[in-house]
C-alpha positions as CSV (number, residue, x, y, z in Angstrom):
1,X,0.0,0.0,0.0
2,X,1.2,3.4,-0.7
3,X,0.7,4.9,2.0
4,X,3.3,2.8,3.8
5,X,6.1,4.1,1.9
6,X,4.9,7.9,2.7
7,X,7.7,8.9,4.9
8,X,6.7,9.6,8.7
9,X,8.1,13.4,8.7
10,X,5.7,14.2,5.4
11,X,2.3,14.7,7.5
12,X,4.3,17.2,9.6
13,X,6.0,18.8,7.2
14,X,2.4,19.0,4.4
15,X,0.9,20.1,7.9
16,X,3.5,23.1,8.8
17,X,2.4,24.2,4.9
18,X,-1.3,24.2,6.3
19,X,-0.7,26.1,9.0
20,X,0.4,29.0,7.1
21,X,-2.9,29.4,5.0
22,X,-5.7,28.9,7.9
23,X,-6.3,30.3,11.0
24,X,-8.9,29.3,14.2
25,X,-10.6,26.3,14.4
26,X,-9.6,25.3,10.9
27,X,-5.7,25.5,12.2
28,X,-6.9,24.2,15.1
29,X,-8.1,20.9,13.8
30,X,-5.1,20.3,11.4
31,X,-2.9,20.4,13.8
32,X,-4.8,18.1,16.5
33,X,-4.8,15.9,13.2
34,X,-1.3,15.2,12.1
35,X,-0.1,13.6,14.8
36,X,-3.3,11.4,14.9
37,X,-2.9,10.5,11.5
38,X,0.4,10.5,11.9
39,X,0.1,7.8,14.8
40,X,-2.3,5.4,12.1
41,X,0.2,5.3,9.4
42,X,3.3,4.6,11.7
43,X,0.6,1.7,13.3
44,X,0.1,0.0,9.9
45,X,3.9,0.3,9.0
46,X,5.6,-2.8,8.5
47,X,9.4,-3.4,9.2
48,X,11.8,-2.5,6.6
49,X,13.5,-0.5,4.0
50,X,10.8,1.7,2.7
51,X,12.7,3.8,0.6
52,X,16.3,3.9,-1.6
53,X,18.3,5.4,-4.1
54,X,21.7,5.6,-5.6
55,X,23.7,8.7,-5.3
56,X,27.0,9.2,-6.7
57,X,28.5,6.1,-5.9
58,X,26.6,5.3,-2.5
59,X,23.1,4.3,-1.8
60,X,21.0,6.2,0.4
61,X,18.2,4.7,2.5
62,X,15.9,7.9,3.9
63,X,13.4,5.6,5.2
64,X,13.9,2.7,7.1
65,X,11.9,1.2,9.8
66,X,12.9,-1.5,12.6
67,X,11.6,-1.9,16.4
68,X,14.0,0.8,17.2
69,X,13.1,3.9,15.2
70,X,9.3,2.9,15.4
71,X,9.5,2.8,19.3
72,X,11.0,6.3,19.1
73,X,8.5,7.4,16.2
74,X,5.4,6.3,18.5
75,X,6.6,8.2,21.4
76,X,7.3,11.5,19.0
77,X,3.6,11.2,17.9
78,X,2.5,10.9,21.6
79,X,4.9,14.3,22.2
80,X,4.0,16.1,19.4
81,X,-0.3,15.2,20.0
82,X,0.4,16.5,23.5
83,X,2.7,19.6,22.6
84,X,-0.3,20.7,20.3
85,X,-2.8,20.1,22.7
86,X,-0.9,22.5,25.3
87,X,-0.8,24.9,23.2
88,X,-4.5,25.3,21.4
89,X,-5.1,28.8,23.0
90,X,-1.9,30.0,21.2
91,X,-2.3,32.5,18.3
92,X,1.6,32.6,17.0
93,X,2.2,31.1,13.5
94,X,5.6,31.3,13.8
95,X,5.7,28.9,16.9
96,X,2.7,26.6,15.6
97,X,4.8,26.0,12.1
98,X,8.4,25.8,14.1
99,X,6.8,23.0,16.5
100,X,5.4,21.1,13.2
101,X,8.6,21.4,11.6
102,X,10.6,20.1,14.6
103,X,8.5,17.1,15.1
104,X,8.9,16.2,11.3
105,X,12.5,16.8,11.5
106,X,13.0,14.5,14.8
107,X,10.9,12.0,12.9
108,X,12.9,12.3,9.9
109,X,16.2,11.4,11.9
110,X,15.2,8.4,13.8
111,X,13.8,6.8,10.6
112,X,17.0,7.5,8.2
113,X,18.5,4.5,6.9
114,X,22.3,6.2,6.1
115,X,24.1,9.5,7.7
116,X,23.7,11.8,4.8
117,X,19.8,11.8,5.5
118,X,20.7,11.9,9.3
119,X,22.9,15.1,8.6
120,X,20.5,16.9,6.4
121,X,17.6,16.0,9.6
122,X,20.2,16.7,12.0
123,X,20.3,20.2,11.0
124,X,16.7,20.9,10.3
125,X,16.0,19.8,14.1
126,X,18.5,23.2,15.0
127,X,17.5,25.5,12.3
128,X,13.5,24.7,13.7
129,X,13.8,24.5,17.5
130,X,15.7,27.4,17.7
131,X,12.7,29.7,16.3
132,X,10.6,27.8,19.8
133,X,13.7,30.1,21.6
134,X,13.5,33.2,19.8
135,X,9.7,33.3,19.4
136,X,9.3,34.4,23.3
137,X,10.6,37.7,22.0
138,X,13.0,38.7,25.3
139,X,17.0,40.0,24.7
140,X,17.5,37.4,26.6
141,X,16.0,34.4,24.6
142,X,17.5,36.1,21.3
143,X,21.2,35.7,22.9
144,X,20.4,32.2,24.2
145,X,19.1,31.0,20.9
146,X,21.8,32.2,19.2
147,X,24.2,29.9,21.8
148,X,22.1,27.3,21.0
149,X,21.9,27.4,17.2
150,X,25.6,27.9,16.8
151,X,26.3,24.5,19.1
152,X,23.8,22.6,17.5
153,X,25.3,23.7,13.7
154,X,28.4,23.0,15.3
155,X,27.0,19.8,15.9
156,X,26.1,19.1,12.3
157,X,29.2,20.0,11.0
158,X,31.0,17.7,13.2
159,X,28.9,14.7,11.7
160,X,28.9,15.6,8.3
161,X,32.8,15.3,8.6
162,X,32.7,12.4,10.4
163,X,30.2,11.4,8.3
164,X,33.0,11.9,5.1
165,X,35.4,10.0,6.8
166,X,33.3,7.1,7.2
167,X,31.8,7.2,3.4
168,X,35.7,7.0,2.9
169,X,36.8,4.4,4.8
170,X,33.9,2.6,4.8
171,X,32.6,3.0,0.8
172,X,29.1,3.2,2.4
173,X,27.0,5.5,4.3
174,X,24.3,2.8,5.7
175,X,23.3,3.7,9.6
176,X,24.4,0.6,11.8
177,X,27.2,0.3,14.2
178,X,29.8,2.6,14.1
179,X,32.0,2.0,16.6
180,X,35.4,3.8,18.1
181,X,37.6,2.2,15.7
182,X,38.5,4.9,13.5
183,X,38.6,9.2,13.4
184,X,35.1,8.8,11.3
185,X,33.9,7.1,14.7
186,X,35.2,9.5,17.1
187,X,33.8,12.8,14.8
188,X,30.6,11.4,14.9
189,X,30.6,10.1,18.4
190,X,30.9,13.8,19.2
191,X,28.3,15.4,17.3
192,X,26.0,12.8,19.1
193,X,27.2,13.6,22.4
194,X,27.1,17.5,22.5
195,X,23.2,16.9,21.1
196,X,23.5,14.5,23.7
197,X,24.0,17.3,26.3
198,X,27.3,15.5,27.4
199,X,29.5,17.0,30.1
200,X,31.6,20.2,29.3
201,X,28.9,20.1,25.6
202,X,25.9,20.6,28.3
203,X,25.3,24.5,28.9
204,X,23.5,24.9,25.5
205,X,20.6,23.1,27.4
206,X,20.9,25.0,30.4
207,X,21.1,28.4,29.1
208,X,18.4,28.0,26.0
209,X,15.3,25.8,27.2
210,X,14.3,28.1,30.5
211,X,14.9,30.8,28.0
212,X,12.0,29.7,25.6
213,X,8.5,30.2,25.5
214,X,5.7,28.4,27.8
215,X,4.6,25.7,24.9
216,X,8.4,25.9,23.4
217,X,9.8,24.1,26.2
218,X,7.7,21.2,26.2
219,X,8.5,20.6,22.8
220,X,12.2,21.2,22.8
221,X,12.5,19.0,26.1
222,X,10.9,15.8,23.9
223,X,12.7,15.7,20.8
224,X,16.8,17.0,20.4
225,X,18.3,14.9,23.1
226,X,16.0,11.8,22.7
227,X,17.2,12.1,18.6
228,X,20.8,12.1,20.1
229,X,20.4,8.7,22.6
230,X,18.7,7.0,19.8
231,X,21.5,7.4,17.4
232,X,23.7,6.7,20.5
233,X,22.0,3.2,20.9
234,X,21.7,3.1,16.8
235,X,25.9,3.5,16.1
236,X,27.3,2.7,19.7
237,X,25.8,0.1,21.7
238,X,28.2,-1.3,23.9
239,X,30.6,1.3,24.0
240,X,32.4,1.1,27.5
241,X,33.1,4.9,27.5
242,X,29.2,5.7,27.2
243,X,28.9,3.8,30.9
244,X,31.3,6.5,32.3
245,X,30.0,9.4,30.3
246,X,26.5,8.9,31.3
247,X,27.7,7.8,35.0
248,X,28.7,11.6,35.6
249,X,25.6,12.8,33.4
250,X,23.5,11.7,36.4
251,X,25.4,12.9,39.0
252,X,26.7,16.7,38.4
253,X,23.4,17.8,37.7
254,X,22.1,16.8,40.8
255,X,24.6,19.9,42.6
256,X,23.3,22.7,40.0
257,X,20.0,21.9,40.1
258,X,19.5,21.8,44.4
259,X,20.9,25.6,44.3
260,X,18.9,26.5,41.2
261,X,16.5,29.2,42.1
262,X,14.6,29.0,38.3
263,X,12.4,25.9,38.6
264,X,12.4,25.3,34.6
265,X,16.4,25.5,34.5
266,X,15.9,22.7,37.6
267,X,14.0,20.7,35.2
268,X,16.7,20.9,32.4
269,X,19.5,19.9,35.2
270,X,17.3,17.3,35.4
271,X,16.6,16.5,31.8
272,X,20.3,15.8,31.6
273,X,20.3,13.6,34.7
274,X,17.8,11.5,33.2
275,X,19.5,11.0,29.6
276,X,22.5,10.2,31.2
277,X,20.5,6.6,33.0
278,X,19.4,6.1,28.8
279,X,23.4,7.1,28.0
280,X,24.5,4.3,31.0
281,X,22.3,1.7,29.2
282,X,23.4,2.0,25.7
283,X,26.9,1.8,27.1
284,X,26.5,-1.5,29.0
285,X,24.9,-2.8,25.6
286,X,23.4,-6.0,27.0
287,X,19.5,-6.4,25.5
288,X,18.0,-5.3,29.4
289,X,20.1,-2.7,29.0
290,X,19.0,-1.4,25.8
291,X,15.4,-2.0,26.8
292,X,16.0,0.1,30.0
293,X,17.7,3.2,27.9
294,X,15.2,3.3,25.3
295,X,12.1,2.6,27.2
296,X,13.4,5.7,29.6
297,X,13.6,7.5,26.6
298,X,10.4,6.8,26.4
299,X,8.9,7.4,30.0
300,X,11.0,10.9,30.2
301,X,9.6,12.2,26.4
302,X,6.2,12.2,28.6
303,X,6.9,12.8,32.5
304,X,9.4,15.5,31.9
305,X,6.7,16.9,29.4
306,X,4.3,16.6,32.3
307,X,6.5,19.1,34.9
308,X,7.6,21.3,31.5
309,X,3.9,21.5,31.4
310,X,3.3,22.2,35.2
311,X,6.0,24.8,35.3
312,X,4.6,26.3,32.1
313,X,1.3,26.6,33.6
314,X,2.5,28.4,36.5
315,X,4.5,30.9,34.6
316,X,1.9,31.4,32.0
317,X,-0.6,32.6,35.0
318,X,1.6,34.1,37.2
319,X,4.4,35.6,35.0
320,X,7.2,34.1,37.6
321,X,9.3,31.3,37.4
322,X,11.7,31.3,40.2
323,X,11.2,29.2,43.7
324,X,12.1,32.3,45.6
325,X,9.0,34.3,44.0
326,X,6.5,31.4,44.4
327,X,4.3,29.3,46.8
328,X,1.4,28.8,48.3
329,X,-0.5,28.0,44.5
330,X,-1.9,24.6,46.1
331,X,-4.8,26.7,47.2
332,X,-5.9,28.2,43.5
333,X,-4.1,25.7,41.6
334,X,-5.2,22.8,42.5
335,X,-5.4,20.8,39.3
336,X,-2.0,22.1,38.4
337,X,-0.8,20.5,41.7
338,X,-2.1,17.4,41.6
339,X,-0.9,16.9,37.4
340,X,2.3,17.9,39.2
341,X,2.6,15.3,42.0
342,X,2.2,12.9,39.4
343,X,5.2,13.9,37.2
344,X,6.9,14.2,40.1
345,X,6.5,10.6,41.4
346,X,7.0,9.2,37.5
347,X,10.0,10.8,37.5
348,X,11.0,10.0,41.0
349,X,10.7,6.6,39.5
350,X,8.2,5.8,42.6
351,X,6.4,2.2,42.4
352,X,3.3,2.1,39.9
353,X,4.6,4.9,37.9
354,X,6.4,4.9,34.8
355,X,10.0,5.8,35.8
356,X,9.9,2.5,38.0
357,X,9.3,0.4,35.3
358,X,12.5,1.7,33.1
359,X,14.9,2.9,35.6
360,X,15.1,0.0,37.2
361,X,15.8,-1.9,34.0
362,X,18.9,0.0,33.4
363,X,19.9,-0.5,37.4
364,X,19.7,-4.3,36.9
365,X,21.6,-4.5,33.7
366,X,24.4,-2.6,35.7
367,X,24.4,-4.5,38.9
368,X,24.5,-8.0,35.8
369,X,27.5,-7.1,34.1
370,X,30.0,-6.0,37.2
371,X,29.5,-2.2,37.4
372,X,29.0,-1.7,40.7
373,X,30.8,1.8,41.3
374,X,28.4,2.6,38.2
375,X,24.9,1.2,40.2
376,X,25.7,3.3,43.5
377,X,26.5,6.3,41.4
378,X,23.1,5.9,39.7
379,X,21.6,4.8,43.6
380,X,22.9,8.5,44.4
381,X,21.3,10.2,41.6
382,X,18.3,8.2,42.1
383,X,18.0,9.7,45.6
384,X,19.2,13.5,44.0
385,X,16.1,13.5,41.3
386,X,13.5,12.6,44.1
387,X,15.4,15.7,45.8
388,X,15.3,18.5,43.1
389,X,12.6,16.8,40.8
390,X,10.1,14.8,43.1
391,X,10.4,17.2,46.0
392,X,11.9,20.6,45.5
393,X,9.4,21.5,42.4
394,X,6.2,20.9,43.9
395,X,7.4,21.9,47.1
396,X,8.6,25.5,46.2
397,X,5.6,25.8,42.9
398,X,2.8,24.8,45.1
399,X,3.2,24.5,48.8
400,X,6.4,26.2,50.6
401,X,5.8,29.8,52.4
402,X,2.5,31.5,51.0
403,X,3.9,33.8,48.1
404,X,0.5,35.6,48.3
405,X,0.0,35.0,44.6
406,X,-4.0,33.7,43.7
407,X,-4.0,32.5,40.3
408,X,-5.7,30.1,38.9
409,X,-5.3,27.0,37.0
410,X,-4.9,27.7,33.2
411,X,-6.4,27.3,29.9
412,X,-8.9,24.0,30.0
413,X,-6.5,22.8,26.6
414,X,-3.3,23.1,29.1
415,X,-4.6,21.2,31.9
416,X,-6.3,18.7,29.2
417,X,-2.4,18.0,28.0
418,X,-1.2,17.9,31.3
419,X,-4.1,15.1,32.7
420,X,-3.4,13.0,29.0
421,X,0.3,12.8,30.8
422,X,-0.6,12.0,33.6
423,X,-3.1,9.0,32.5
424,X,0.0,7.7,30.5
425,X,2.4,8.0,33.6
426,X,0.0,6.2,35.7
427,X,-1.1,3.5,32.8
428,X,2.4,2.5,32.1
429,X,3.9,2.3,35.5
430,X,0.6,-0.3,36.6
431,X,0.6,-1.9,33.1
432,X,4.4,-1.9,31.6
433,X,4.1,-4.7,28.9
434,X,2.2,-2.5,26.8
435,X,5.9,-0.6,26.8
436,X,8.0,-3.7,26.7
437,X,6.0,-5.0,23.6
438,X,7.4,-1.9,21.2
439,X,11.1,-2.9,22.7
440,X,13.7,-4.3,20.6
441,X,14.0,-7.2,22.5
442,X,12.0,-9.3,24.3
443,X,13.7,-10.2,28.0
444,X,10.9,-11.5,29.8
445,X,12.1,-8.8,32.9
446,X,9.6,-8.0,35.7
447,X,9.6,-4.6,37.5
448,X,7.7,-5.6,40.5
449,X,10.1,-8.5,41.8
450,X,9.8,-8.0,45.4
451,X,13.7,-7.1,45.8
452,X,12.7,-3.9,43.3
453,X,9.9,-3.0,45.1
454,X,11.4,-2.8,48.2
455,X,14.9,-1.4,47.1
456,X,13.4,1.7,45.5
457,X,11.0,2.3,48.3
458,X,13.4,2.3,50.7
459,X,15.2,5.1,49.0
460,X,12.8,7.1,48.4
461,X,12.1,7.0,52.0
462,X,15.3,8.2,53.2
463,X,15.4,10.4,51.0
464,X,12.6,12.2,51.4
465,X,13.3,11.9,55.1
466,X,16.2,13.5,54.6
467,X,15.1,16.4,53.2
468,X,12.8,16.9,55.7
469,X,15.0,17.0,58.3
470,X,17.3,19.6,56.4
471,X,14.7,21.6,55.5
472,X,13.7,22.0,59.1
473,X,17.4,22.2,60.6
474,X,17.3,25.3,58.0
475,X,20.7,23.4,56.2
476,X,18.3,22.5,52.6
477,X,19.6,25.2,49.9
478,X,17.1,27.9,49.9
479,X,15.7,29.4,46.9
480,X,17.6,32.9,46.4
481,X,17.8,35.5,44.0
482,X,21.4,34.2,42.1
483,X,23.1,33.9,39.4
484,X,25.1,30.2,39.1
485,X,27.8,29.4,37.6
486,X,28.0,26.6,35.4
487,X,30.7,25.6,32.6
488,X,29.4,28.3,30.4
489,X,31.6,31.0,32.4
490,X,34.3,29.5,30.1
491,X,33.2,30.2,26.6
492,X,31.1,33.2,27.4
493,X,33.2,34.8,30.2
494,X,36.5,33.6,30.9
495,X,38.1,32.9,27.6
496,X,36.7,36.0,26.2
497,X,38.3,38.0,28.8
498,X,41.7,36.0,28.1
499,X,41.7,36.8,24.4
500,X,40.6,40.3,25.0
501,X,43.8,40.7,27.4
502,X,46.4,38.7,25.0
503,X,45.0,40.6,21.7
504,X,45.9,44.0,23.8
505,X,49.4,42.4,24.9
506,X,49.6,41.8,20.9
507,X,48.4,45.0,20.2
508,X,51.5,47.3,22.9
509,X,53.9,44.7,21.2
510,X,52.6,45.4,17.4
511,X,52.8,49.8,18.6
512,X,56.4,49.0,20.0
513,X,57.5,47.2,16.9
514,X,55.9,50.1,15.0
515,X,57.8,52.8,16.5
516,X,60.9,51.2,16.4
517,X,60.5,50.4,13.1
518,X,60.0,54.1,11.9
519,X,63.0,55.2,13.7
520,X,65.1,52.8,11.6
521,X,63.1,53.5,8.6
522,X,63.8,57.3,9.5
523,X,67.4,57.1,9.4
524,X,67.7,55.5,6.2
525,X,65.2,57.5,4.7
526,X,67.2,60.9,5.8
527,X,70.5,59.4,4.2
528,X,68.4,58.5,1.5
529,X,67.1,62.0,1.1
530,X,70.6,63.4,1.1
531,X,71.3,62.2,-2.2
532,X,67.9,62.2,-3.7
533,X,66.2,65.8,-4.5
534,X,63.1,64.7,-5.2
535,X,63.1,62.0,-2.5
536,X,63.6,64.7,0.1
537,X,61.0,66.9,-1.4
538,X,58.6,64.2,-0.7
539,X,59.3,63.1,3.0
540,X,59.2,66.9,3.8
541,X,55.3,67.3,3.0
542,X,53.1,65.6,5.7
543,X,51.0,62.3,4.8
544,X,48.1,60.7,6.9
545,X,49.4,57.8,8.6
546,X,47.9,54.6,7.8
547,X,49.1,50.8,7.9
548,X,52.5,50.3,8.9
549,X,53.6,47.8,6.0
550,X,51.4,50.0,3.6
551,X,54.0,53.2,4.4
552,X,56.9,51.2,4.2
553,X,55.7,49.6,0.5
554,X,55.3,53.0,-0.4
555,X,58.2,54.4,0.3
556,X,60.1,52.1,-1.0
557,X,57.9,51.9,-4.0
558,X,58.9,55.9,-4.5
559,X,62.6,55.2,-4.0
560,X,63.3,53.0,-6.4
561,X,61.0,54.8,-9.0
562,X,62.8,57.9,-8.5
563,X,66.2,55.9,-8.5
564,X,65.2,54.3,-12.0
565,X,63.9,57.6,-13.6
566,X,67.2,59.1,-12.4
């Protein structure tokens, strides 16, 4: 059938055309459409190369479809119905379109078949999101985007030459296992990983999502880094360094986000946290632990939505985002809450919701293959996410001191996204095989072993206990009004500020040389002169003074002129 071979990122992409010639309802209902139709066709999909065709001497597969890219497909469908949703009362074509094309672009790179296509998709997801950034209209989102877009370009750049190495070596450009074998591996290993939000390549997260608008976020939090960890698990499953890599992803967020006083840049600390469990999982490489990264990929595409969307709402009808400013919204906000809470324990990973059910995967597969430092590392950030994720944003949103601030819940469309989470938290966290039946393996593993069960509750006991009882001995981070410093300070302060001061050592070197240099030139020139007439009518008369090499070329230039007409 025909429509099988239609390409997944098409409906978006036709759609985003739509969008630009209707308005109201009509726009409305085409875009509540696209991902439901969107969701049919990738449904009756079968397995496969769908599309192919030569090109120069290589063979190019844009569309190609196994468990793995269809897992990541469904859950961009889910992301992008909801993301829609959430934003109905919106009246901004620029955002409407940028969303549309992001989704189609995300869809487009899990579902390429060879790297060129990746690249080309690769880009499209910058040159789109970044529009989500700028379209809140602030100095301040303009700047961030503009970090963003050059990182992520950098990005694409890096994989495109990787990408030319590997076409090289290789004679093919078919997307399967790379490996770190080669430079081609290592280029493109990178261009994953700062997509990936990897350590020291993290800030551009940081810095642009809190920066973007209220429906922008939610959006931008489903779709870059989730592209990145499924070409991770596509080209390097297995890869021992990932286990390290992501090891540390789950950790140092933990520090930033417990002092963070803006409660969506806690929830993008905590974004990265949670890829870094998917980055641990592809790096172990066993089949549990692929299941476990990808189905997390999964799970977090629609919690972390869920607080994007909780946070969103709060800003959106109070205009204030930071802990400091807020609390007390329990009491007019009560749906908002209680969506909340539930994002809260799903991400928490709290039994019966749908973090339990994937985290715990990834956990097992660690504690199975020897990498014990690795599983109390991810105990510890276990026990940091139910601190600044589970705890510290409902706490300081919702309940906290009173801020005095009576708004109410918003928009009926905002809240309807927010419960459609919810229900899916809940669903998949009591009923997880509907999850494990999209994975790409089948491991017959069971969440709710006893030993699970009473491992994780145990944690999340002390835990919260534990922040209690610092919260009370007044020793818990409070929320102030601060500026932190992450590794950002280095490109955007610190090594600015170094060139700056060794261009102006440059510069008293280059004057020094300068004047030196016309003294010499000064006493030639008057011997010169001595014998030359016409020379020493010219160096009488005054000249602007210009470019050091320019005045000694001319000089010169007239001396020998004057010499040969002589």
């Amino acid at each position: 059938m025909w429509m099988t071979e239609l390409p997944p990122f098409v409906p978006f992409f036709l759609g985003a055309l739509l969008l630009l010639g209707t308005r109201g309802m009509l726009r409305s209902a085409v875009m509540i459409a696209i991902p439901i139709l969107g969701g049919m066709h990738l449904w009756m999909m079968p397995e496969g190369i769908h599309l192919q065709f030569a090109f120069l001497d290589y063979q190019l597969i844009p569309y190609r479809a196994d468990k793995l890219s269809i897992m990541f497909g469904y859950v961009f469908h889910i992301a992008a119905f909801i993301g829609i949703v959430y934003s109905l009362h919106l009246r901004d074509t620029m955002q409407q379109v940028a969303a549309m094309l992001y989704a189609g672009s995300a869809l487009g790179a899990v579902f390429a078949g060879d790297l060129l296509t990746l690249f080309v998709f690769w880009e499209l997801l910058a040159f789109t999101s970044v529009f989500l950034i700028w379209a809140r209209r602030t100095e301040r989102s303009y700047h961030a985007g503009m970090r963003y877009l050059i990182i992520q370009v950098l990005s694409g750049v890096i994989l495109l030459a990787g990408t030319l190495f590997y076409a090289a070596e290789n004679k093919t450009l078919a997307f399967g296992y790379i490996g770190l074998d080669s430079i081609a591996g290592w280029l493109i290993f990178i261009a994953f990983g700062i997509k990936c939000a990897f350590p020291f390549a993290h800030n551009w997260l940081t810095d642009a999502y809190p920066e973007a608008t209220v429906t922008g976020t939610v959006f931008l939090s489903a779709f870059t880094t989730k592209v990145a960890v499924y070409a991770l698990a596509r080209g390097y499953p297995g890869a021992e360094i990932l286990v390290y890599i992501g090891a540390a992803m789950t950790c140092f967020p933990i520090f930033f986000a417990v002092i963070e006083n803006d409660l969506r840049r806690v929830l993008a600390y905590s974004l990265i946290n949670q890829v870094g469990f998917m980055v641990v999982g592809i790096g172990i490489g066993t089949a549990l632990a692929i299941n476990g990264a990808v189905s997390h990929a999964f799970n977090d595409v629609i919690f972390k939505g869920l607080l994007f969307m909780s946070m969103g709402a709060v800003l959106h009808m109070t205009g204030r985002m930071n802990g400091s400013d807020l609390g007390g919204l329990y009491k007019t906000m009560p749906k908002t809450t209680i969506l909340c809470i539930v994002g809260a324990a799903s991400i928490s990973a709290f039994p019966l919701f749908s973090g339990f059910v994937s985290k715990s995967m990834v956990m097992t597969a660690a504690l199975e293959e020897g990498f014990d430092w690795i599983w109390l590392m991810l105990l510890f950030a276990s026990a940091g996410v139910f601190h600044h994720a589970g705890i510290k944003i409902p706490y300081f949103a919702f309940f906290a001191h009173d801020s005095g601030i009576r708004a109410n819940d918003p928009p009926n469309n905002m809240v309807l996204a927010m419960a459609i989470a919810a229900a899916l938290c809940i669903a998949i966290g009591i009923y997880p095989q509907a999850l494990y039946s999209l994975l790409p393996y089948d491991t017959g593993y069971n969440p709710y072993d006893a030993t699970h069960v009473l491992a994780q509750t145990q944690l999340l006991f002390f835990s919260a206990l534990a922040f209690v009882w610092l919260n009370l001995r007044g020793m818990y981070p409070p929320e102030l009004r601060s500026t932190h410093l992450d590794f950002d300070w280095v490109y955007r302060r610190a090594v600015p500020s170094v060139i700056q001061k060794m261009l102006s050592v440059i510069w008293q070197i280059d004057r020094g040389l300068r004047d030196a240099l016309k003294l010499r030139l000064s006493s030639y020139l008057s011997y010169f002169a001595g014998k030359n007439d016409r020379l020493s009518i010219l160096l009488s008369r005054n000249y602007p003074t210009g470019s050091m090499a320019m005045w000694v070329v001319v000089v010169l230039a007239t001396y020998l002129l004057l010499s040969f007409i002589k």
